[in-house]
N, C-alpha and C positions, 0 to 999 in steps of 0.2 A: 374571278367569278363571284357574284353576291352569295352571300350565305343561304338565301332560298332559293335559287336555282340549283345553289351544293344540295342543301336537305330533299328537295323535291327528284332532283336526279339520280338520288341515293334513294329516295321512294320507288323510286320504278325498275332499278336495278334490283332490289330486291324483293319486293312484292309478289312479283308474278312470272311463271319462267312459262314461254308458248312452246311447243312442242308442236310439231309439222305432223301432219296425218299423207297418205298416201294422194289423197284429194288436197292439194294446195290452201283453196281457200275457204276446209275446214279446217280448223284450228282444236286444240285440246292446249287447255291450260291449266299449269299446277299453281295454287298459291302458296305462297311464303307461310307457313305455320308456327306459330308464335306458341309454345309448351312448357307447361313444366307443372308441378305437381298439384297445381288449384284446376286442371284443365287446356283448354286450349284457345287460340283467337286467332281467325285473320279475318281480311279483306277481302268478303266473298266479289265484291265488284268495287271498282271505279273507274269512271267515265275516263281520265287523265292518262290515268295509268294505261289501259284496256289502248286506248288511242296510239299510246307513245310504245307500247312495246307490241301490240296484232297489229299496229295500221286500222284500226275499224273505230271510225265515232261514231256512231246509234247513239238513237235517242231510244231509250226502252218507253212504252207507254202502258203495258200490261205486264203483269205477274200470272203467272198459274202455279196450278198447286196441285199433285194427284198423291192417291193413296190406291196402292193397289197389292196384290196376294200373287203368293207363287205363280208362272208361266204365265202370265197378265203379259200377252201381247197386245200395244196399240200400236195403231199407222199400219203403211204407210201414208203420212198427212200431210197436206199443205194444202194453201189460198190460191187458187190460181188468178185473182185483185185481188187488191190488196194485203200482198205476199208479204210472210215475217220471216224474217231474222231472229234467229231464237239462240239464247245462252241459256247450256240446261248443265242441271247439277243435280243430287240427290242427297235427301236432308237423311234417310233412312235406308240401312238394305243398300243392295244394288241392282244395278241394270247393265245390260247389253245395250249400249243406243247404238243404232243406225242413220247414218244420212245418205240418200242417192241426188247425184246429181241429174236434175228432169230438165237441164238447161240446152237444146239443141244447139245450138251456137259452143260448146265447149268443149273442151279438146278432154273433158273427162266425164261426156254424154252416157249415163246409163249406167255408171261405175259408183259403187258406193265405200263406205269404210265404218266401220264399229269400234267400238269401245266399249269396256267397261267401268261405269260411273259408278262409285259407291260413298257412301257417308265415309267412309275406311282411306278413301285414296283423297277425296277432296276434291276429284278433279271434275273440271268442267268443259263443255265441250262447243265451240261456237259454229252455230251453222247458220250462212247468212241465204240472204231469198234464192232462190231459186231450186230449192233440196226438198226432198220431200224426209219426212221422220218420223222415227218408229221408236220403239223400245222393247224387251221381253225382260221381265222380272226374273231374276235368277237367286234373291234371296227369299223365303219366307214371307216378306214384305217387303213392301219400296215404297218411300215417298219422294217423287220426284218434284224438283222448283226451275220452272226456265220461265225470263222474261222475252218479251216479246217488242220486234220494233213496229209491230200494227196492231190493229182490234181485231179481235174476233171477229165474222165476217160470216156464220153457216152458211150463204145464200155462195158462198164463193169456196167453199172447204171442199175438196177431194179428197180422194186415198185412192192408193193402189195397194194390188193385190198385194198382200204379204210374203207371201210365199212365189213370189212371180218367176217362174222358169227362167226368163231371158234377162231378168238381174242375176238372180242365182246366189243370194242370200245364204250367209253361213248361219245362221240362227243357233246354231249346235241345240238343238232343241231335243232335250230328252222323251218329252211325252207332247201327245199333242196342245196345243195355245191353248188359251182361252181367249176369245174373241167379242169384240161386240157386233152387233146384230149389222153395224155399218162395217166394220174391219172385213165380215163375214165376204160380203160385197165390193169388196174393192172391185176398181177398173183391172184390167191387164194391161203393163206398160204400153205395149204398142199401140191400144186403142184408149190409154190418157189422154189428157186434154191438160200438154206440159208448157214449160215457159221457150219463147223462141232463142 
């Protein structure tokens, strides 16, 4: 075997390890952390790698970037045109993220799964179209980063409720959210407007 398919296969074997969530085709991935007493380094993304070890080529075409304060719940969100794919991570703090699947055609219709992302674990969590997501701040602060495989879109953004009965969302939420005035309003799943 040529020596750069040796180096390049040795790249992906140890870069990135994916870890299976309850929901199949959400993904949580840890990266390979590179340490030692100046700090730390990795490979928060690449296209190569992400492809040969999740199975997913996206093209990202947007970054976001939030800063937010203790019980800072946002979503449940998504596009229902031009629907993203999002890889989220957090540079600060952590978070509880949540994905549900709003994809009526799928054998895990209405079912969601959580994690917790923190600057501390490193880990990132891939949710591709058809999920709607959310988050609740569980440190002091969070600054969370996911890129996106579409543009932003308000004319096409939904949310459902957060709190929706017939998901049934473990939030473990100590005191109540903090909301914005749109979160406030979400849809209730059954009368969303989800993907078929």
């Amino acid at each position: 075997m040529p020596p750069d398919l040796i180096s390049n296969r040795l790249a992906i074997k140890i870069l990135m390890n994916i870890l299976s969530t309850e929901i199949p085709d959400v993904l949580l991935i840890e990266p390979k952390i590179f340490e030692d007493d100046r700090g730390f380094f990795y490979e928060s993304y690449n296209r190569r790698v992400f492809a040969e070890k999740a199975g997913v080529d996206v093209e990202f075409v947007q970054d976001n970037y939030s800063a937010s304060i203790q019980n800072v719940l946002r979503g449940l969100h998504y596009q229902i045109q031009q629907p993203q794919g999002k890889l989220v991570r957090v540079l600060a703090g952590a978070v509880f993220d949540v994905a549900v699947d709003i994809r009526k055609g799928s054998a895990t219709f209405g079912k969601w799964v959580g994690c917790l992302l923190s600057a501390q674990n490193k880990r990132q969590i891939w949710i591709p179209i058809g999920f709607a997501h959310g988050f609740l701040v569980v440190s002091e602060k969070a600054e969370v980063f996911y890129k996106t495989t579409n543009y932003y879109a308000p004319e096409y953004e939904r949310c459902i409720l957060w709190n929706d009965p017939d998901l049934g969302i473990n939030w473990e939420l100590k005191d109540s959210p903090i909301l914005s005035a749109k979160d406030r309003v979400g849809q209730p799943f059954k009368s969303a407007e989800l993907f078929p």
